[in-house]
Backbone bond lengths (Angstrom), bond angles and torsions (degrees), N, CA, C in turn:
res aa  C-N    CA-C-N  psi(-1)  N-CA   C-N-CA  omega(-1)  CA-C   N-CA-C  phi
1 X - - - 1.464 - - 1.517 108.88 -
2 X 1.213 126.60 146.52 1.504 134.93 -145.95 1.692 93.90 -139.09
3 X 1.152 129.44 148.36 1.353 141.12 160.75 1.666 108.68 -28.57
4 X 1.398 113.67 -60.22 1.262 102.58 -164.77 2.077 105.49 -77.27
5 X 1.267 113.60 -18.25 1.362 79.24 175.57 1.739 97.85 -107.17
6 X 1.115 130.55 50.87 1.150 142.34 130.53 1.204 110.74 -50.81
7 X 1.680 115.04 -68.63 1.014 115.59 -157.93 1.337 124.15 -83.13
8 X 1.117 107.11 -4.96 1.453 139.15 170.16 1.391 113.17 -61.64
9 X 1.165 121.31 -61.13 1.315 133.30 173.35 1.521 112.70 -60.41
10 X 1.333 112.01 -47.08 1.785 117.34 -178.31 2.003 99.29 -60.67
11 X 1.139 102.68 -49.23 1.444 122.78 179.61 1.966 100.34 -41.55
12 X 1.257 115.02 -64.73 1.391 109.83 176.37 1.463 114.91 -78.22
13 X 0.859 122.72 -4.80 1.233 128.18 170.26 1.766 120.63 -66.04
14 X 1.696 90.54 -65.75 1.782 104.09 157.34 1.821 107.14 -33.12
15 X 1.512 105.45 -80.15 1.392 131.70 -171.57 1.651 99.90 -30.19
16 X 1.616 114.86 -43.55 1.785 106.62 -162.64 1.858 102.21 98.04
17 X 1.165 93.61 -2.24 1.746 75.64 -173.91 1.448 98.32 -92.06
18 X 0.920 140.48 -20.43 1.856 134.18 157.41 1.436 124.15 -98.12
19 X 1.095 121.69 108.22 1.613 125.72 156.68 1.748 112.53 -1.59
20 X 1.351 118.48 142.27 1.486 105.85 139.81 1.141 148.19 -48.42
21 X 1.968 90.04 -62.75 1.500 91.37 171.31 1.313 134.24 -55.54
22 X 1.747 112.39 -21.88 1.480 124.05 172.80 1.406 113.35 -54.96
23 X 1.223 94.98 -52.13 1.853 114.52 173.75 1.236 121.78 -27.00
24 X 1.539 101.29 -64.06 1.518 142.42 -156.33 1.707 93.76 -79.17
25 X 1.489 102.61 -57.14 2.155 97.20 172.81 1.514 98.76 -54.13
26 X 1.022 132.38 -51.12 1.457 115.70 -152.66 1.585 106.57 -79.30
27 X 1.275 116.65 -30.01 1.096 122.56 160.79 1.883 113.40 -34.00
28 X 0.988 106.95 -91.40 1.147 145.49 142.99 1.843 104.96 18.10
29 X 1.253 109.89 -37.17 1.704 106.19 -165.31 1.547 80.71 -117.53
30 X 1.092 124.34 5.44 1.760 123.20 -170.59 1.985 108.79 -51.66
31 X 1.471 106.82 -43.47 1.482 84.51 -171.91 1.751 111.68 -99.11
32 X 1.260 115.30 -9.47 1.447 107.84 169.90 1.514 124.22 168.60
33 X 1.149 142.79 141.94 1.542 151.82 -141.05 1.119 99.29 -101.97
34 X 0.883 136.04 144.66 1.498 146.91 150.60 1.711 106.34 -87.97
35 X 0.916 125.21 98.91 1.694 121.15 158.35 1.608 125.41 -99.12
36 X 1.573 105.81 12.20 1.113 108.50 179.45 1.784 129.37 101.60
37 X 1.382 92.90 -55.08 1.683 97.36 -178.69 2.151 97.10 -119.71
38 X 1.636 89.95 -4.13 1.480 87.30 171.75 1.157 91.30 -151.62
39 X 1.965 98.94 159.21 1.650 112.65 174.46 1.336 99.82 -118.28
40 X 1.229 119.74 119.79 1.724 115.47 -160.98 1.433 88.70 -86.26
41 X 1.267 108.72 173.87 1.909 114.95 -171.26 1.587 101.43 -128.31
42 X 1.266 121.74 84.17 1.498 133.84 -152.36 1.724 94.30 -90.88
43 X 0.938 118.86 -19.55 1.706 125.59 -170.39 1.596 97.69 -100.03
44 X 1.188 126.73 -5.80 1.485 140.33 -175.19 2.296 95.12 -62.36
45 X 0.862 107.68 -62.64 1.609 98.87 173.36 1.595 134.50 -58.59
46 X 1.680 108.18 -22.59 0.974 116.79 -172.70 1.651 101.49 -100.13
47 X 1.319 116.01 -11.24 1.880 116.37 165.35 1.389 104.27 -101.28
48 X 1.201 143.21 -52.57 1.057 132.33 -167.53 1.722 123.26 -102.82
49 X 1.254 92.10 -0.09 1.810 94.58 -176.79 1.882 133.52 104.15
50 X 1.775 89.66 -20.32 1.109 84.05 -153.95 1.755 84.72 -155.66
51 X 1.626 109.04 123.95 1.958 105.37 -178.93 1.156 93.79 -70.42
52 X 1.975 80.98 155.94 1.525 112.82 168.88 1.484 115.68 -29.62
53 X 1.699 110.09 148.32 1.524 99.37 177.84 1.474 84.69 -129.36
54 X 1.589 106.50 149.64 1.797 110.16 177.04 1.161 101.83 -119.35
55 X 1.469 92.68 133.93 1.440 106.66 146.74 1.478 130.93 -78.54
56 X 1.085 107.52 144.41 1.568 115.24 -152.49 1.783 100.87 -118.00
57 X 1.438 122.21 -3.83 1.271 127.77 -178.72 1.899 101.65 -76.17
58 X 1.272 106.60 121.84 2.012 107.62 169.65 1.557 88.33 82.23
59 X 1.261 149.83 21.43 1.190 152.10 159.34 1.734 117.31 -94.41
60 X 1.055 107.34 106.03 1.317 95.62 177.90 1.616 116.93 -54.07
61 X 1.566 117.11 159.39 1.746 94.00 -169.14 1.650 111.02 -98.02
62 X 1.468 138.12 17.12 1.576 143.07 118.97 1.586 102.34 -32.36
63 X 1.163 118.05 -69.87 1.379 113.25 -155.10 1.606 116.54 -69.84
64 X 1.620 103.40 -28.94 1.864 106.63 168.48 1.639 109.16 -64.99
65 X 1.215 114.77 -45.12 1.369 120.71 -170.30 1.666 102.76 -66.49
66 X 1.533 127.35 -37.44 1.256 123.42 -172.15 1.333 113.29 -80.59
67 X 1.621 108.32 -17.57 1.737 111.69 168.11 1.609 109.58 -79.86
68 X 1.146 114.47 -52.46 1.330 135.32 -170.87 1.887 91.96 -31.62
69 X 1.788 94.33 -71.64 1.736 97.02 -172.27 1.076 126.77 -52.84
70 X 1.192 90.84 -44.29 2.031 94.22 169.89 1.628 111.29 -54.64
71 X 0.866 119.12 -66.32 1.820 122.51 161.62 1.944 117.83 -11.52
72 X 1.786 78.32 -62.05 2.006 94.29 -172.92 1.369 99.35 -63.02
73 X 1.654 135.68 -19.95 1.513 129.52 -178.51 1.822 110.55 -45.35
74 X 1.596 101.63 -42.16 1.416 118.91 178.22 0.970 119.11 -56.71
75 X 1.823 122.03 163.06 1.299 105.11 -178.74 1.745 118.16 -106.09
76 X 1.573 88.48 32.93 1.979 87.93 -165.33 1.915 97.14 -107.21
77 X 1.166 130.55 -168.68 1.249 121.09 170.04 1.631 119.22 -73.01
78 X 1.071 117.63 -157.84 1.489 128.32 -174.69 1.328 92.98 -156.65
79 X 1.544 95.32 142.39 1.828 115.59 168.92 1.298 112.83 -167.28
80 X 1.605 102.78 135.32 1.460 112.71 -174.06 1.755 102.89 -129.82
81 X 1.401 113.50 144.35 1.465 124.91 -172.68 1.417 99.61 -109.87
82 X 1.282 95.96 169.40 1.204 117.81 -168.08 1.410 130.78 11.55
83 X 1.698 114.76 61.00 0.961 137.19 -161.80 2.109 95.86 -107.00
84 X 1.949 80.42 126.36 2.149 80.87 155.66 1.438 112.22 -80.93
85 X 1.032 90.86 -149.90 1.487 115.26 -163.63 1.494 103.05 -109.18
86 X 1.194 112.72 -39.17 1.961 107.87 163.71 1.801 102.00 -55.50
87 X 1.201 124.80 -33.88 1.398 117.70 -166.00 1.712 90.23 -81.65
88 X 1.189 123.24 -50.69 1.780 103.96 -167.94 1.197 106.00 -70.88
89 X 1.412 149.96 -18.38 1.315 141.01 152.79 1.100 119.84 -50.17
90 X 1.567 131.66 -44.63 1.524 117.79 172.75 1.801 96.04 -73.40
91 X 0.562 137.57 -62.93 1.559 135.65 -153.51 1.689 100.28 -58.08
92 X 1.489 115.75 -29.41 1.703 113.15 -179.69 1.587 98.93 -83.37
93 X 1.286 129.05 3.88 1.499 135.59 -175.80 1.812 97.57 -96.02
94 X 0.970 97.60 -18.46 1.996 92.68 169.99 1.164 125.45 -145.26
95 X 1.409 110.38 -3.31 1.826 104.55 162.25 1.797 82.40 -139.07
96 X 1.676 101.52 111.26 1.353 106.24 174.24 1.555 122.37 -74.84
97 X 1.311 105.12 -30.43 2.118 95.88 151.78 0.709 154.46 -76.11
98 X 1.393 117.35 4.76 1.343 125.38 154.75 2.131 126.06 -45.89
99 X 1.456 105.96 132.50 1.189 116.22 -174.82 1.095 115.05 -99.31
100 X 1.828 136.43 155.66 1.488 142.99 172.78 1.092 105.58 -151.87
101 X 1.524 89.13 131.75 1.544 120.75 -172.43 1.676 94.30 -108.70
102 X 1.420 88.80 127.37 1.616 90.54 -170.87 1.701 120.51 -93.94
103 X 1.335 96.02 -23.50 1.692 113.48 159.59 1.586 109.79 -62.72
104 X 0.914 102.71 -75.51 1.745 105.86 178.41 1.690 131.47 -40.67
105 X 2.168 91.00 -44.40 1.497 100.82 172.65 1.662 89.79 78.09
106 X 1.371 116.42 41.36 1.640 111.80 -177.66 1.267 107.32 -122.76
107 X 1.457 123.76 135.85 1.535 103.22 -170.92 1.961 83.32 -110.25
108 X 1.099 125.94 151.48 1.398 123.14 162.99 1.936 100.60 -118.79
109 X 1.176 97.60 174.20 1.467 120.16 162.12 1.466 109.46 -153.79
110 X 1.258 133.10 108.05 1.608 130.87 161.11 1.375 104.60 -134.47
111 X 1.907 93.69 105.39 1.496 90.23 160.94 1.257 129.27 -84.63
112 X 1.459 110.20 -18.70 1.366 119.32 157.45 1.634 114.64 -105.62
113 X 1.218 133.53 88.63 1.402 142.16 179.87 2.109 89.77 -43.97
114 X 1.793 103.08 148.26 1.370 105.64 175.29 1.568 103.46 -78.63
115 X 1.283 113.49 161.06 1.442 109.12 157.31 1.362 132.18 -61.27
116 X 1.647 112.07 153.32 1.558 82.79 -165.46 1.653 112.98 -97.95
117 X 1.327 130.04 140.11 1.957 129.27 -160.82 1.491 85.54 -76.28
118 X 1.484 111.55 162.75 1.388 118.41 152.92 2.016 126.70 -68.66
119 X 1.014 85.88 166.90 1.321 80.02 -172.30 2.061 107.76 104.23
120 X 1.145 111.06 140.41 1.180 139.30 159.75 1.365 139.37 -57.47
121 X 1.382 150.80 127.60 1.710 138.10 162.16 1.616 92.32 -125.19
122 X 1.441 103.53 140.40 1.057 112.13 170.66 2.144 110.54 -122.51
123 X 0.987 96.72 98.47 1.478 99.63 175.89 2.115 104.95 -78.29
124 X 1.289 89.01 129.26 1.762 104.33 -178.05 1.317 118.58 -116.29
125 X 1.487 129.68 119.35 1.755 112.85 -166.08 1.443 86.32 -117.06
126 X 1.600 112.29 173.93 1.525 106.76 -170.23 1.604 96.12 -113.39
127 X 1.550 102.73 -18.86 1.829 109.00 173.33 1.173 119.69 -151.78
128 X 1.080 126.14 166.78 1.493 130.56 166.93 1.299 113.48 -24.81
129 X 1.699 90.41 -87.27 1.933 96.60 165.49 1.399 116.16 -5.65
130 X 0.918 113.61 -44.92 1.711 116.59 -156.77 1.694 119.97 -102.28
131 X 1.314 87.15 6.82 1.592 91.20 163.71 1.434 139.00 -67.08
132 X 1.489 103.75 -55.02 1.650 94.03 179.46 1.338 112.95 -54.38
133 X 1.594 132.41 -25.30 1.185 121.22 167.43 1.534 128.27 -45.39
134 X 1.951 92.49 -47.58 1.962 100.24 -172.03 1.330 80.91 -78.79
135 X 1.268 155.94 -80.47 1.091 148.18 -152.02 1.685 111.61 -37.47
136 X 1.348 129.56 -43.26 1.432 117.91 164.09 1.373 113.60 -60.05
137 X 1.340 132.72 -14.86 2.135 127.90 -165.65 1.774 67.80 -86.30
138 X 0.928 108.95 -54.68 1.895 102.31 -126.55 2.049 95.51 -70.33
139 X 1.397 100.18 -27.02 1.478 98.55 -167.76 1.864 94.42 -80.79
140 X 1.248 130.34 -35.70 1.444 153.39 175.72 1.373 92.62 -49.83
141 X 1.397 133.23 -68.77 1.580 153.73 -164.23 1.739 101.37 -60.29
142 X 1.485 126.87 -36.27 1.356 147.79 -118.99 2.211 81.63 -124.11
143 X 0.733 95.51 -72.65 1.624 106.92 -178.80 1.593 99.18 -47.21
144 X 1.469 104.49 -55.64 2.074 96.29 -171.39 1.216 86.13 -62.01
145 X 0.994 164.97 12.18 1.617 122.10 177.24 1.623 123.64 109.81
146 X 1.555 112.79 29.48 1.289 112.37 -165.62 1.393 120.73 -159.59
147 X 1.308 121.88 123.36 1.570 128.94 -175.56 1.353 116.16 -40.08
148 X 1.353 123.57 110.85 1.663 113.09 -174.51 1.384 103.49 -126.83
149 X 1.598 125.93 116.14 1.539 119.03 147.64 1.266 126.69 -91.08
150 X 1.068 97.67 -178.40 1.718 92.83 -165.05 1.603 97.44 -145.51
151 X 1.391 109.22 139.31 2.071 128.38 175.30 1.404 110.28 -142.67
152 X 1.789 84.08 123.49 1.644 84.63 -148.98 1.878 78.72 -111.02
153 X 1.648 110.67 166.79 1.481 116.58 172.32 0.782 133.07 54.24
154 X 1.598 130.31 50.05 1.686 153.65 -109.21 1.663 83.99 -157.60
155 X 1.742 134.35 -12.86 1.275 110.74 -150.60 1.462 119.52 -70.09
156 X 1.745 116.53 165.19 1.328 104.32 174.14 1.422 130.27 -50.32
157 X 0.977 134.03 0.41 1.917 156.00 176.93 1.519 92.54 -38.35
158 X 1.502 81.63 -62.72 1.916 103.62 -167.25 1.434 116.64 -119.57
159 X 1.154 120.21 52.36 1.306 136.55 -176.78 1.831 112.36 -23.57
160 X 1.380 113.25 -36.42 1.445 132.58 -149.12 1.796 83.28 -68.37
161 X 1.579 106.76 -35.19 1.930 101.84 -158.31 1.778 98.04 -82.65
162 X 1.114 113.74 -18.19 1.431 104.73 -174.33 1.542 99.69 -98.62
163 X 1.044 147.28 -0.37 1.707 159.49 121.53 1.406 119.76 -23.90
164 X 1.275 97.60 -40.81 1.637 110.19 -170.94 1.683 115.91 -78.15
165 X 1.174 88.68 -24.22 1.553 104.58 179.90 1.814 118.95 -101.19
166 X 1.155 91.58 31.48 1.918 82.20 -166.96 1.364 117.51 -59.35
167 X 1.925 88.10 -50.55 1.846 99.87 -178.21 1.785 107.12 -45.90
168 X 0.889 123.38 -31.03 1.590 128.70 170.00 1.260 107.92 -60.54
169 X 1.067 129.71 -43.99 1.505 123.68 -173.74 1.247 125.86 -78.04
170 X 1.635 98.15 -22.44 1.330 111.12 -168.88 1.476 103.84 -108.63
171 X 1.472 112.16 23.56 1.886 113.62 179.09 1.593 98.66 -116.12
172 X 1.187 112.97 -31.93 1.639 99.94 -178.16 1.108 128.27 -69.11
173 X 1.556 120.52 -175.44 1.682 119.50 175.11 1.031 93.54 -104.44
174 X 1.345 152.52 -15.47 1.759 143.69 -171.77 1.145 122.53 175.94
175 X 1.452 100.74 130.11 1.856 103.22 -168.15 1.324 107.81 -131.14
176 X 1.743 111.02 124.02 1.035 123.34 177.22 1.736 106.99 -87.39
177 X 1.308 115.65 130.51 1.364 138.24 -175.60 1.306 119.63 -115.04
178 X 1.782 126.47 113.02 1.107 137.46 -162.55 1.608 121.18 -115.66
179 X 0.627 126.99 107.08 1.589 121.78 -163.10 1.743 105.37 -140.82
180 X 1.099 96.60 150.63 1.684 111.97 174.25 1.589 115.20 -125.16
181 X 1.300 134.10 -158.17 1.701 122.19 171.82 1.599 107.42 70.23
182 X 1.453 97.47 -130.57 1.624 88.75 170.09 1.314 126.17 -112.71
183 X 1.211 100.45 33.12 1.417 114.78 162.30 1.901 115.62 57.13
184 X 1.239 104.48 39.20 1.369 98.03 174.07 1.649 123.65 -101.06
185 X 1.443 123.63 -18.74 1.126 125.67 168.68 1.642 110.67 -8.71
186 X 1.299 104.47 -79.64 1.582 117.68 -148.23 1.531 111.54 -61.32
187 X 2.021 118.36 -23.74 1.343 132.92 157.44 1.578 117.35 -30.58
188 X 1.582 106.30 -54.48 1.346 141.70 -129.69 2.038 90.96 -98.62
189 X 1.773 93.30 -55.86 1.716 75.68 160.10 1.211 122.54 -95.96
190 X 1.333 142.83 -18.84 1.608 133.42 156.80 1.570 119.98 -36.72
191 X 1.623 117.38 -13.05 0.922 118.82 144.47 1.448 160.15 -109.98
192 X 1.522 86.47 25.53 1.565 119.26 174.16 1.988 108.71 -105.27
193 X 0.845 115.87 -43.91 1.352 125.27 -162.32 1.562 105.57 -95.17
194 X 1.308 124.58 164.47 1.580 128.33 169.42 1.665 101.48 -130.61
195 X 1.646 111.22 64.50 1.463 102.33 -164.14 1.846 84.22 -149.41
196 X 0.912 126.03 160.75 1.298 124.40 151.04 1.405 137.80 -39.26
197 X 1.090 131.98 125.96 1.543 132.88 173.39 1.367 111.51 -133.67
198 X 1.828 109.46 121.63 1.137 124.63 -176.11 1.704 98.16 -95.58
199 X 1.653 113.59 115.87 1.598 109.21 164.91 1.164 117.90 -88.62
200 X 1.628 128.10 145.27 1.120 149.13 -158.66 1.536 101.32 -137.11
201 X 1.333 125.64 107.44 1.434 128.31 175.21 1.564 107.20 -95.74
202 X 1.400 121.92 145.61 1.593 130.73 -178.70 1.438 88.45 -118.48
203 X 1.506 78.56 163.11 1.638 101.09 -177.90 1.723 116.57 -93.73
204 X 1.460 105.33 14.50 1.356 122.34 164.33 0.758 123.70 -37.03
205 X 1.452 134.88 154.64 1.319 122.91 175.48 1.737 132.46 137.47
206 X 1.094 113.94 151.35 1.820 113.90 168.70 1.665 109.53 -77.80
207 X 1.180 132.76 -168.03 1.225 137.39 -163.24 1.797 114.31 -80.99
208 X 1.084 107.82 -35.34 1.290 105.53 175.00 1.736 121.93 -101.32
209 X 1.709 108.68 19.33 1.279 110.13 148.74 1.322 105.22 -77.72
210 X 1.380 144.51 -19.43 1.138 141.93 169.50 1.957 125.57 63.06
211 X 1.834 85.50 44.97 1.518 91.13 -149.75 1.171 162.05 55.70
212 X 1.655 88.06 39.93 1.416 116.52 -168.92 1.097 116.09 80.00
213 X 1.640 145.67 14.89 1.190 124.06 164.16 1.482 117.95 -85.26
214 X 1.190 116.42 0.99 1.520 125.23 171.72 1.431 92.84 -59.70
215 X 1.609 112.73 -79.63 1.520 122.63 -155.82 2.083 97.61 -53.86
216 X 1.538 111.97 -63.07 1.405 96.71 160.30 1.586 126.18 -12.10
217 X 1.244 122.08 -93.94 1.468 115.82 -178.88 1.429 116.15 -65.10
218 X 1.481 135.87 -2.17 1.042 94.35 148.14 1.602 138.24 -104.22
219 X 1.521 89.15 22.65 1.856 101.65 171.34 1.298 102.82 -81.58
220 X 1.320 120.64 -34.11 1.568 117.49 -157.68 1.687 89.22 -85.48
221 X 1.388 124.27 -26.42 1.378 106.94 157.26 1.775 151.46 -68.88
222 X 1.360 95.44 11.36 1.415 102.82 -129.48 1.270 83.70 -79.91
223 X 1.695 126.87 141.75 1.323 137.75 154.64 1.753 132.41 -59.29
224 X 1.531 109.90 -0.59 0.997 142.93 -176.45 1.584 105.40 -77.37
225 X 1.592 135.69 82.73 1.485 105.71 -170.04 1.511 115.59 -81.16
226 X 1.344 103.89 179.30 1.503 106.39 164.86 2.339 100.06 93.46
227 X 1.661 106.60 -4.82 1.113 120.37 177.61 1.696 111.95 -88.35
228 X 1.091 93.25 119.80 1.900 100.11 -179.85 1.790 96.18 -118.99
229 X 1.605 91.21 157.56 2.073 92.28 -164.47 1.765 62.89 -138.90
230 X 2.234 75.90 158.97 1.500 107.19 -167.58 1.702 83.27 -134.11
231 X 1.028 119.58 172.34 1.453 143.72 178.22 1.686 109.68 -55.69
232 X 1.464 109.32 156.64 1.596 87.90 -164.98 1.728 81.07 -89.90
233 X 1.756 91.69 152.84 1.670 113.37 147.65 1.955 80.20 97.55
234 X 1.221 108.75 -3.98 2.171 99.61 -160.86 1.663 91.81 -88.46
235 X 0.644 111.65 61.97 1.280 127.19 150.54 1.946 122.16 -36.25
236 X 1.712 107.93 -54.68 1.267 115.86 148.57 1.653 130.54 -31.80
237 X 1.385 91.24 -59.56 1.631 95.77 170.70 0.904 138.00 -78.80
238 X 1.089 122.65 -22.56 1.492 153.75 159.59 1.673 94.86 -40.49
239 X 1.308 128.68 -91.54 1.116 160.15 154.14 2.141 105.19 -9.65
240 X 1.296 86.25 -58.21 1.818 91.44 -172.19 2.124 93.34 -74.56
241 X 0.992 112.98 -66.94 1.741 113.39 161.38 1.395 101.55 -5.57
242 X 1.476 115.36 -94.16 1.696 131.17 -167.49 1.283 99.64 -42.06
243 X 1.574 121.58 -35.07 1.644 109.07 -155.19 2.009 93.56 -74.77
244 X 1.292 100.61 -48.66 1.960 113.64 -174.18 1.645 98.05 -47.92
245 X 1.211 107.07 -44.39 1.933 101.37 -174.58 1.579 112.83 -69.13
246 X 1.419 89.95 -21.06 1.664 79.96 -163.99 1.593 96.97 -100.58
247 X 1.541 124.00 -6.34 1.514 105.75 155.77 1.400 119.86 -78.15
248 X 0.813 134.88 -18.65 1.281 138.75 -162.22 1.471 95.09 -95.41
249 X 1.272 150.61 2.21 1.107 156.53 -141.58 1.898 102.57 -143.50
250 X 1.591 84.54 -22.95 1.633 110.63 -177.54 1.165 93.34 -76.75
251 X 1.276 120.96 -56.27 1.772 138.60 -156.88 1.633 112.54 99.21
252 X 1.047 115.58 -157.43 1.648 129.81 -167.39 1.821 103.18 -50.14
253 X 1.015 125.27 120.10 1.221 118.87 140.95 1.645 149.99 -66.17
């Protein structure tokens, strides 16, 4: 439950068109569910902006689908990460609109999509490889409520293709940057742009990226300022990050 149908409910309440006690139950389940093997966080939209999102990785896929629905009761979207394909089959077994992105591994549900804020995200990958990662920010970024393009195979290899695109880089409000190898991409545009850049390290790589902690430290090094690093492969956060900067960039909701 989210602020606005808070007020929604208080609103019929005034009016007579809802009961108290109806009121008062719904009230009532406001900060969180007990389902047993999960406590869903139902007050999660109305503190932070935006419902719970599950992860669906070490979840059996009963138990994503039984969070998931409880979630869809609300009136904001639903999103689950790093979800297979056994998990969007149970979850399309009780909310039949739910969508899966099979690159991403993202399951969404919006029956009401958010509006979209002004302002721009530009998600940047440095390779192929490195997509399902940008592909989780940008689809993550895309659900809150916010214009996202996406330029994929930009890496420093071939410097000339991520050149080509500057005026792009230099029109948005925030660009999440994904890279694997040695992780220099996101340096390379933190020093093109005067905007925020969220780095995103993958676990790409030959043996002594070491699953991405190569590209990791050298984001967290990067001489590039104004560059902030997210967890390798978090793509989610990456994505949920850009979306918070770029409301606030919106102004008041």
């Amino acid at each position: 439950m989210d602020e606005r149908a808070i007020r929604e409910l208080l609103e019929r309440v005034r009016r007579g068109d809802t009961p108290l006690d109806e009121a008062v139950g719904a009230l009532r389940r406001l900060p969180f569910d007990n389902l047993g093997f999960a406590q869903v966080d139902t007050h999660r939209a109305l503190r932070a902006g935006f419902p719970e999102v599950v992860f669906c990785q070490g979840k059996q896929p009963e138990q994503v689908a039984a969070i998931m629905a409880r979630l869809a009761q609300g009136p904001g979207p639903v999103l689950g990460t790093r979800a297979g394909p056994e998990h969007y089959a149970r979850v399309r077994e009780v909310v039949p609109e739910a969508s899966y992105s099979e690159l991403a591994r993202v399951i969404r549900i919006e029956r009401e999509p958010l509006p979209k804020r002004p302002g721009r995200i530009l998600v940047v990958c440095a390779g192929t490889a490195d997509l399902p990662v940008a592909e989780e920010a940008a689809l993550t970024a895309e659900v809150m409520g916010n214009r996202v393009e996406r330029l994929a195979d930009v890496g420093v290899a071939g410097l000339h293709r991520l050149l080509a695109h500057v005026e792009l880089l230099q029109a948005v409000s925030v660009l999440v940057v994904v890279a694997g190898m040695e992780g220099a991409l996101p340096s390379v545009v933190g020093g093109l742009v005067r905007r925020p850049v969220i780095a995103v390290p993958t676990s790409v790589g030959y043996g002594a990226s070491f699953g991405g902690l190569a590209a990791l430290l050298a984001m967290l090094n990067s001489c590039a300022a104004g560059v902030t690093v997210v967890n390798i492969d978090n793509g989610f956060g990456a994505g949920y990050a850009a979306s918070m900067i770029n409301a606030l960039a919106a102004g008041p909701s």
